[in-house]
N, C-alpha and C positions, 0 to 999 in steps of 0.2 A: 397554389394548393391551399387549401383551406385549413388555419390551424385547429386543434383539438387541445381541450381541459386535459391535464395529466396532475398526476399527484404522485407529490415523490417524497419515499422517506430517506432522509442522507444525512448521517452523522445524529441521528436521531431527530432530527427533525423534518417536518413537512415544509413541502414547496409546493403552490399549485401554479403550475406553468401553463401559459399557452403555449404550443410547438406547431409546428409540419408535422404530419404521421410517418416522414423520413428521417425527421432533424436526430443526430446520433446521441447517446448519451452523455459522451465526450463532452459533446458542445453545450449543451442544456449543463452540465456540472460548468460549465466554466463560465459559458456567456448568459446564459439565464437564470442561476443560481449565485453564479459570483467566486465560487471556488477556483480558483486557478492553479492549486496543486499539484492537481493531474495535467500532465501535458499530453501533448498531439503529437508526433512524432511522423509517423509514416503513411497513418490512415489505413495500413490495411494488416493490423495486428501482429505486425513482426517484429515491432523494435520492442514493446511491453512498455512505453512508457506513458500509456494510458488506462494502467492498470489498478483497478478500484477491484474492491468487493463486495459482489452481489450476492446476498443471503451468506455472507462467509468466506466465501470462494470466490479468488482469483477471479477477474473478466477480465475480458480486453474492452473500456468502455466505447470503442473508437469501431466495433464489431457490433455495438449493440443499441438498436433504435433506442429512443427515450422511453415510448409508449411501453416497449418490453418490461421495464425494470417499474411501470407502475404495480403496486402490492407485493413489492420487494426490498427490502433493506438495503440501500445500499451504501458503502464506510470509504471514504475517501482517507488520503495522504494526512488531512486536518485533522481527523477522529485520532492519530496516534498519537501526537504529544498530547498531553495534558499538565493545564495549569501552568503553561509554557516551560514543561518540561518534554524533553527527550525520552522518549521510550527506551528500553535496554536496546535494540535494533539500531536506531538511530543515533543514540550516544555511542557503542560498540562502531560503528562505520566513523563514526567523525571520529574517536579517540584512535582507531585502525589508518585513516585517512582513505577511506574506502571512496570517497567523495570528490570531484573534479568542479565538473563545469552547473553540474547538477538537474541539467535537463533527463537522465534517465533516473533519478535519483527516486523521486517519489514511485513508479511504477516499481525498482528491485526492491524497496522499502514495502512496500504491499505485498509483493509477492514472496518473498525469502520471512516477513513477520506468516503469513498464513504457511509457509512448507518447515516452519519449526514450532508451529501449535501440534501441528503431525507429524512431523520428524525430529525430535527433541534431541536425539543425538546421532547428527548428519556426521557423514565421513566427509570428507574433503571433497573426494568424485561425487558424493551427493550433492556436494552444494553447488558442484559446478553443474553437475547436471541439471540443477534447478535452477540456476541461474541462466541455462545457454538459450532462454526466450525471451529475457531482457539484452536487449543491444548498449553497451557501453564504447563511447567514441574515444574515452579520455585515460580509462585507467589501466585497461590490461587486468584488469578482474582481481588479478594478487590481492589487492588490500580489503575489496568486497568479500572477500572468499575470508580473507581473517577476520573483518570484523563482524561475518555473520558466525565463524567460529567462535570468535570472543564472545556474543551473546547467545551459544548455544550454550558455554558453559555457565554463563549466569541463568540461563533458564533451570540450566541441571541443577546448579543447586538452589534453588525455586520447587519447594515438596509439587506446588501447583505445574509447573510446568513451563510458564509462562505470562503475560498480560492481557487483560479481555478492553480492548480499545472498542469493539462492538458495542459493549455490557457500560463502557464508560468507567469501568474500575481499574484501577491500581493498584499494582501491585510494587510495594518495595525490594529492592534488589542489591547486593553488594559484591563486588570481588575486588579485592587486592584494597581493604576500605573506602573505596567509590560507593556514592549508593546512588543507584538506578531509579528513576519512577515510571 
């Protein structure tokens, strides 16, 4: 099959790829862009650990051709630390021990950072219910589930809400004297 020019914007930046007009965007972030954050797990959107965001929002990248997400934003696992720091998300799971083997890690770090920009103060059954579309092999959820609690309440008290990883800004964050970027 013949490739096609595509142009992609990720983590703010442009890629112009040549692809297949089938090739997924899974693959193109990993093997033609160089990202390898996002992983491949299942291939057919179940496990969530190929979970980026396009225009904001949750995708399954492993669901979605390349060609689709041209003149789309789309924020990978890499866009969230900054300045090789930990986001509140991500230091909250490591300081939780939310974290094992770490292959489904990057997709519930995508997906639980976008379901508490809009649910700032999840209940416990929220979080599992927003977590039950990433598959975890290793941990038995317990400690994902507190460490996405622990960074629900440093977003609470965050007048903002939380951190724009899209936007590239930081925001500082503190509980129990830790401070967050």
């Amino acid at each position: 099959m013949n490739e096609v020019p595509v142009t992609l914007w990720v983590n703010g930046q442009t890629y112009a790829v040549r692809v297949s007009p089938r090739k997924l965007l899974s693959d193109v972030i990993r093997e033609d862009i160089g990202l390898t954050g996002t992983h491949v797990g299942c291939e057919h959107g179940v496990c969530g650990a190929c979970t980026v965001w396009v225009d904001d929002r949750p995708t399954r990248s492993c669901l979605m051709f390349a060609i689709q997400a041209e003149g789309h934003a789309v924020t990978t696992i890499e866009a969230l630390a900054q300045h090789g720091q930990l986001n509140v998300l991500q230091q909250a799971l490591h300081e939780e021990h939310g974290l094992q083997c770490g292959f489904c890690t990057p997709g519930i770090v995508m997906t639980m950072e976008a379901y508490l920009h809009e649910h700032p103060n999840p209940t416990v059954d929220d979080i599992r219910d927003a977590l039950s579309g990433n598959l975890c092999r290793c941990t038995g959820y317990q400690n994902i589930v507190a460490g996405v609690q622990k960074a629900a309440r440093v977003f609470a008290q965050n007048s903002s809400g939380a951190t724009s990883a899209a936007g590239n800004e930081s925001t500082h964050l503190s509980e129990g004297g830790r401070e967050y970027v």
